[in-house]
Every structure is written in structure tokens, then in C-alpha cells.
C-alpha positions as CSV (number, residue, x, y, z in Angstrom):
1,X,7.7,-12.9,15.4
2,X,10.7,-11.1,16.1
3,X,12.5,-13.7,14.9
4,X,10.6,-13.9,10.9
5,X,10.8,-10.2,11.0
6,X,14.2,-10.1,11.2
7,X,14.8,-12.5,8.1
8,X,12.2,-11.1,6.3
9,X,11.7,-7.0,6.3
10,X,8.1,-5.5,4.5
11,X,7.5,-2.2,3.5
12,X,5.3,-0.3,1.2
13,X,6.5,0.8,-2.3
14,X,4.4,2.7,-5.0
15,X,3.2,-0.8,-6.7
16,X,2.4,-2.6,-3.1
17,X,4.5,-4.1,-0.9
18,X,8.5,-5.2,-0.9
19,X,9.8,-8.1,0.9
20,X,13.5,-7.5,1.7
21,X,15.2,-11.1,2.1
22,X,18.1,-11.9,4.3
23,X,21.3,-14.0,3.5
24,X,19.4,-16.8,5.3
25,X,18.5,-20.2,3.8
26,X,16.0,-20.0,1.1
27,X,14.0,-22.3,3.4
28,X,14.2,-20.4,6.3
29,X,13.5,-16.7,4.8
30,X,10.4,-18.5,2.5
31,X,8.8,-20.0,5.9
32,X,9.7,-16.3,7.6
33,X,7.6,-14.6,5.0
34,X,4.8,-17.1,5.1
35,X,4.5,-16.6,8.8
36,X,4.4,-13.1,8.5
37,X,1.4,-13.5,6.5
38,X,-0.3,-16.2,8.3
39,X,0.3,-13.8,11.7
40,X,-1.5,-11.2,9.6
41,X,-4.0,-12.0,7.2
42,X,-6.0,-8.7,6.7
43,X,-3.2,-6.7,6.2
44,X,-1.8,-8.9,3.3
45,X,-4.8,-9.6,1.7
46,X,-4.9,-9.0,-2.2
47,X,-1.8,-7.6,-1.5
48,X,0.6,-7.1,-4.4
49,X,4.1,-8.3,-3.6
50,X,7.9,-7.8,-5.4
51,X,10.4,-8.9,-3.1
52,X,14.6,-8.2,-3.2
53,X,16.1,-11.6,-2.8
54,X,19.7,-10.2,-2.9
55,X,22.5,-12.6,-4.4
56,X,20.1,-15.9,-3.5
57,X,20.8,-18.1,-6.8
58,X,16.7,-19.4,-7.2
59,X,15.5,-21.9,-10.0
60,X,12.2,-22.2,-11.7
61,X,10.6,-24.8,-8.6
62,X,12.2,-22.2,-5.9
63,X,9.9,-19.2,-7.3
64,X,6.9,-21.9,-8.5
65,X,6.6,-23.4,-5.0
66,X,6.6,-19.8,-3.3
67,X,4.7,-18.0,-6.0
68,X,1.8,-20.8,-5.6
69,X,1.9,-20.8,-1.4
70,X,1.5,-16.9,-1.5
71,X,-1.6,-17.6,-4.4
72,X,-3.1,-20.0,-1.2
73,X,-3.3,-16.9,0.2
74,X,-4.5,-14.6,-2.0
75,X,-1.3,-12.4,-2.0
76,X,0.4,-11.9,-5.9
77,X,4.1,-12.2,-6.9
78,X,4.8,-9.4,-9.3
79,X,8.1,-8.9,-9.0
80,X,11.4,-10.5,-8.0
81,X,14.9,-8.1,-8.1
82,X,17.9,-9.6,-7.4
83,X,21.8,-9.5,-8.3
84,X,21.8,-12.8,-9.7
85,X,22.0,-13.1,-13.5
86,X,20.6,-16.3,-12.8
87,X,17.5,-15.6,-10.5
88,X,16.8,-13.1,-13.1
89,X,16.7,-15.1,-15.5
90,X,14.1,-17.4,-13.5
91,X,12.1,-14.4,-12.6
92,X,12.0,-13.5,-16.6
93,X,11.0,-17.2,-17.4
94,X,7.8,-17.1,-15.1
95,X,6.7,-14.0,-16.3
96,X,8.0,-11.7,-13.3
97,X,9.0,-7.9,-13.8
98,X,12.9,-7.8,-12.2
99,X,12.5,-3.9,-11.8
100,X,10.4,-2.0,-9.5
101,X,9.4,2.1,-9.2
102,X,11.3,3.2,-5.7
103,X,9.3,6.5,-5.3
104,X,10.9,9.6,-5.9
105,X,12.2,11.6,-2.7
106,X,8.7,13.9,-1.8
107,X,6.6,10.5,-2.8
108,X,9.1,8.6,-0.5
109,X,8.1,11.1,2.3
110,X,4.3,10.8,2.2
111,X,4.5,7.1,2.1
112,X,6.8,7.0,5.1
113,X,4.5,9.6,6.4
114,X,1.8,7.2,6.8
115,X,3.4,3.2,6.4
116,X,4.4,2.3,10.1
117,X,5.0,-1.2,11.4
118,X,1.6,-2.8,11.7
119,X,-0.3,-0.2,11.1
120,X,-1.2,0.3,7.1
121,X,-3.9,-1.5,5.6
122,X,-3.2,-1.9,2.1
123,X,-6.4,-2.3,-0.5
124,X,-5.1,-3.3,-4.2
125,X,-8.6,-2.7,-5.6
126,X,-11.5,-0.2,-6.6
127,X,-13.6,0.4,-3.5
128,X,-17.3,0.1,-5.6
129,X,-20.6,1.6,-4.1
130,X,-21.8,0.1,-0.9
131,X,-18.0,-1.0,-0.2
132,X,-17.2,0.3,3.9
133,X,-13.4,-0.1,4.7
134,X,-12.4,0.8,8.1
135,X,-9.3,0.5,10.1
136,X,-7.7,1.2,13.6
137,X,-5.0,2.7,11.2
138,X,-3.9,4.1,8.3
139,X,-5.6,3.1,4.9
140,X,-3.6,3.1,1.8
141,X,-5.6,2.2,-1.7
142,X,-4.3,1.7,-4.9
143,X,-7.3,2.2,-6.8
144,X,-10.5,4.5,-7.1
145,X,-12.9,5.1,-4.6
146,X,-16.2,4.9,-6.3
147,X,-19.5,7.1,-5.1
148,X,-21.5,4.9,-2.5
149,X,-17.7,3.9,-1.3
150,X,-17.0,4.9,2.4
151,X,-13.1,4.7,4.3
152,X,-13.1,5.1,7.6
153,X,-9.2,5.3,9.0
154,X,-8.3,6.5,12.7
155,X,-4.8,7.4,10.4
156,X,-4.8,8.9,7.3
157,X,-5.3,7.6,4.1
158,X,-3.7,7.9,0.5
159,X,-5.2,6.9,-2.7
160,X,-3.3,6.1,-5.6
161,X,-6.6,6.9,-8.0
162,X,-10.0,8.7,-7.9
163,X,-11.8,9.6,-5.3
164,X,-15.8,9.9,-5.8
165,X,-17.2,8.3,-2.4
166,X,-16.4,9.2,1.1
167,X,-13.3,9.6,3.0
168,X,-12.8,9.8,6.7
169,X,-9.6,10.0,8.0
170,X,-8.5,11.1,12.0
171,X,-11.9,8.8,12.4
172,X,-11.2,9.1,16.4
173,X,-10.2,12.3,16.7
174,X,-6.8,13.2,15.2
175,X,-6.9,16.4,13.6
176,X,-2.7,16.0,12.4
177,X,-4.3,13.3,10.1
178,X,-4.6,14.1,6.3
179,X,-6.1,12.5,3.0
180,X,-3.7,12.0,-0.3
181,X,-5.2,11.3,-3.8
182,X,-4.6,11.5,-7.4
183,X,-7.9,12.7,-8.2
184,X,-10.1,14.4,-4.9
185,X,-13.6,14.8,-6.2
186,X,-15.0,13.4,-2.9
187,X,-18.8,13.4,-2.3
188,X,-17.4,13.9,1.4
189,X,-14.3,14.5,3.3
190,X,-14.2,14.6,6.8
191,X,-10.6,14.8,9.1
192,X,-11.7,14.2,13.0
193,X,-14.9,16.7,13.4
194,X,-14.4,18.5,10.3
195,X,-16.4,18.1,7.1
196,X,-16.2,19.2,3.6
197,X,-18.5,20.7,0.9
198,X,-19.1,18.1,-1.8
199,X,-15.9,18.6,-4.1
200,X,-17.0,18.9,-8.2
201,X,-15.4,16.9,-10.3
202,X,-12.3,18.3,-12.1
203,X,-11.4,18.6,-15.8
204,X,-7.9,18.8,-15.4
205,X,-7.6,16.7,-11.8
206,X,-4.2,17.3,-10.2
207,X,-3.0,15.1,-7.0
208,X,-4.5,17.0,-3.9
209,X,-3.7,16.7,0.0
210,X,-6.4,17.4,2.8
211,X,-5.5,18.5,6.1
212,X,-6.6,20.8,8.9
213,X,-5.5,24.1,8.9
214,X,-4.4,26.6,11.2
215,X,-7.3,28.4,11.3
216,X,-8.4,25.3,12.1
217,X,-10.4,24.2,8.7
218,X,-10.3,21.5,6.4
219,X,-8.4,22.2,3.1
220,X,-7.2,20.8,0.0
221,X,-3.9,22.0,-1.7
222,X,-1.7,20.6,-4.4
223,X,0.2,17.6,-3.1
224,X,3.3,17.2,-4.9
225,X,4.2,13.4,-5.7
226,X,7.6,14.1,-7.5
């Protein structure tokens, strides 16, 4: 593992995840990122992907062949950014954006606020009613949560979308654990032991953080994305 890691770093960006590539073989850094996945398959699944392939020159069949193992398993190529005129070109062929959002500095610090090694689960979908998601982690969703739509995190979770179900983040007990979203009209939010009114829905929604406060009481304030 240490190994695959090394050719092959993942983080979370504002559209998914990034796959950083090392000057490595092609071979080598494509075989590092498949067994990345393969080593964790819930954490990657439906995942959106854009990775960083550096100078790597790549034709059609190079981006094909990888494009269609990560389809096996149920992970999308998005986007490709490289400083090749050539890869870009490739990537432009096939249909692949060659420029990603990097978040802004105070987005940058919620997301690094919550992404650790191993310990995000990223969902790349709307959560519908009925839909439980829980994790030993934190959650982050790029997508609505729907009413009848439960998250259960022992982290804390950010939603890039609308919140109408419920959200529990600090699951086991950490009261430092908060909840991010764009729109936070939950039917219920609870951090650790504390729980929430039902929050109305919002004309004008603005993007909203819950936390504990020092009085020791759940609250929601503006949460500034950039």
C-alpha cells in the first residue's frame, strides 16, 4: 500500500476526487491507482475522478484502456490536467474537461477540515427517501439529501446541495464535529447528544455550518465558502 500510495496521491477537490500521478511508468502509476481502488472499494464508489498526470505524453488507447478499467469499477474519468499539449489534446478528443475548480482558500480549509487519509466517504449522488448512509468517518455528499434520507457520520459531514432529511454527525460522541451545506432545511440535526428543531425551508438559502456552541448548544451560522 505504501508503495501505490506513493506513486499515486488522492485527495478531495470541490468536483470529487484528484489523483496526483508521479513521474513513474504509465504502467506502473495506472496499476498504483487501480490498487488503490481495489484496496478500497466503498470509499471510491461512484466516485468522480480528474487526475494531474504531470508532463506524461498519453494517447487515445492510454486514457481508453484506463478510462474503461475505472468504468469496471464504477468510478468516472471527468477530467485529465496535464502540461502536455499533447495529453491535452487526447483528453479533449475523448471528451474530458482539462481544467478543474481548486477551491478557494476558506473552501480549501473546510475540506481539509474534514478529508483525512482514509477516512472520507465520498457520495456523488442525491441521498432519496428511505436512503441510510453511515460511516466510521466523515461523510462528504455532493448532492441533496432528500426528506426520509438519514447520514449517520462518527466525523462530520458536508453537503455540496440541499439538505431536507436527517443529518447526524459526532454519531459516537464528538461534540468538535460539525455539519456544512449549501442549503440546511434539515427535518433533523443532531451533533453527538444534541438535537435540533426542525429547520423551515428558506426562500433565499445561504450555505450554513452546524456546530456546538459554547454554551454548549447546537447552532447554525453562515458558513463562508469563498
Amino acid at each position: 500500500m505504501e508503495q501505490t500510495t506513493s506513486l499515486v496521491q488522492i485527495k478531495g477537490i470541490r468536483d470529487g476526487l484528484l489523483a496526483s500521478f508521479s513521474d513513474a511508468p504509465w504502467e506502473d502509476q495506472c496499476g498504483a491507482l487501480i490498487t488503490q481502488i481495489d484496496e478500497r472499494p466503498a470509499f471510491f464508489q461512484g466516485a468522480r475522478l480528474a487526475m494531474d498526470v504531470g508532463l506524461q505524453v498519453l494517447k487515445v488507447n492510454d486514457l481508453v484502456d484506463l478510462r474503461d478499467r475505472l468504468s469496471e469499477r464504477n468510478v468516472v474519468l471527468w477530467a485529465v490536467v496535464s502540461e502536455s499539449p499533447t495529453t491535452e489534446k487526447t483528453s479533449q478528443l475523448l471528451g474530458l474537461a482539462t481544467r478543474i475548480s481548486k477551491p478557494r482558500p476558506e473552501e480549501r480549509k473546510q475540506f481539509a477540515d474534514v478529508i483525512s487519509d482514509d477516512t472520507a466517504l465520498f457520495i456523488t449522488k442525491t441521498l432519496r427517501s428511505g436512503t441510510r448512509v453511515e460511516y466510521p468517518g466523515h461523510i462528504v455528499i455532493f448532492g441533496d439529501v432528500n426528506p426520509g434520507a438519514e447520514v449517520v457520520a462518527e466525523g462530520n459531514v458536508i453537503v455540496w446541495g440541499r439538505v431536507r432529511g436527517m443529518i447526524h454527525a459526532g454519531a459516537k460522541g464528538n461534540r468538535s464535529s460539525f455539519i456544512c451545506a449549501l442549503d440546511l432545511s434539515a427535518n433533523q440535526l443532531r451533533i453527538a447528544d444534541e438535537v435540533s428543531a426542525m429547520l423551515k425551508p428558506q426562500k433565499d438559502p445561504k450555505p450554513e455550518i452546524a456546530s456546538i456552541n459554547s454554551e454548549g448548544r447546537l447552532q447554525a451560522e453562515l458558513w463562508h465558502t469563498g
